[in-house]
N, C-alpha and C positions, 0 to 999 in steps of 0.2 A: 474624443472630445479635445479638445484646443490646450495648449498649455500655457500659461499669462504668467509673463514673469517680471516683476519689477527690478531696477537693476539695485545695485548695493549701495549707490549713494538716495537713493529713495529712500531706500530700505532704514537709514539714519532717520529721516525726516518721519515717516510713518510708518508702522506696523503694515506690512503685506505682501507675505511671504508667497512664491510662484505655487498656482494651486489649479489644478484641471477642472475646465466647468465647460458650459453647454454653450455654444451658439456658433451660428453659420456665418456670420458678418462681426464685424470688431465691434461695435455696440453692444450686440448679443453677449458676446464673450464679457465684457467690459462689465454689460450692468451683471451679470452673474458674479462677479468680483465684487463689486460696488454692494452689494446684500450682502457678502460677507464682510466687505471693511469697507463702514460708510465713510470715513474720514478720507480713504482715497479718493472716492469723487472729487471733492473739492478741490484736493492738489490737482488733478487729472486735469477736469475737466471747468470751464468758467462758468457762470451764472445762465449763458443760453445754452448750455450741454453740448457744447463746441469743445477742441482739443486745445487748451490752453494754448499760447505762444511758447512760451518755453517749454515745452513737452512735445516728444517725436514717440511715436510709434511705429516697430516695424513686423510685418507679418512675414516670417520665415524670411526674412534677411532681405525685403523688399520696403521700403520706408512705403505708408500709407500712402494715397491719395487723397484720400477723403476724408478733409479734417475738422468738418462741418458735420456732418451728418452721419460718419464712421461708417459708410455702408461696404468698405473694403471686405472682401469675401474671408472666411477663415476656415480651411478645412478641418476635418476631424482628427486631423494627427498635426495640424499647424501650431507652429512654435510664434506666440506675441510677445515681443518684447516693449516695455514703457520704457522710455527713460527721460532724461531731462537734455534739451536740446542744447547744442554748444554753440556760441558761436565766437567771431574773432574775424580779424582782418587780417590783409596779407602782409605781410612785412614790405617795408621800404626797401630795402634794400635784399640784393643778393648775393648769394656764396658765391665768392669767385674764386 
């Protein structure tokens, strides 16, 4: 079974410790998480059960594709990782 891990700065925001559950596809694994810590959905995922904007998911060190529907595949021994997405721009200038 899959192992779904939230990363540490989650981990501040809501209770949801990395914990092995059942599913073939990130959904699958996801709503298995989601019945045990309802509060995560909400940070997760937004009002149409889509992957919020600022949130990335990666399955075994492959950022998702599918961030609509989660149907990205997850094997039985696959490591998910949530965490909160970064972003930023490039600097103006450069080291010379």
């Amino acid at each position: 079974m899959p192992r779904i891990h939230f990363t540490q700065n989650l981990q501040r925001h809501l209770h949801c410790p990395s914990c092995t559950v059942a599913g073939q596809t990130v959904r699958e694994a996801l709503d298995a998480v989601f019945a045990l810590h309802p509060r995560a959905r909400l940070y997760v995922l937004d009002e149409q059960g889509e992957l919020r904007k600022h949130m990335v998911i990666f399955v075994d060190a492959v950022q998702i594709r599918d961030r609509v529907g989660l149907t990205d595949p997850v094997a039985s021994s696959g490591e998910v990782y949530v965490m909160q997405a970064l972003s930023g721009g490039a600097s103006d200038h450069q080291d010379e």
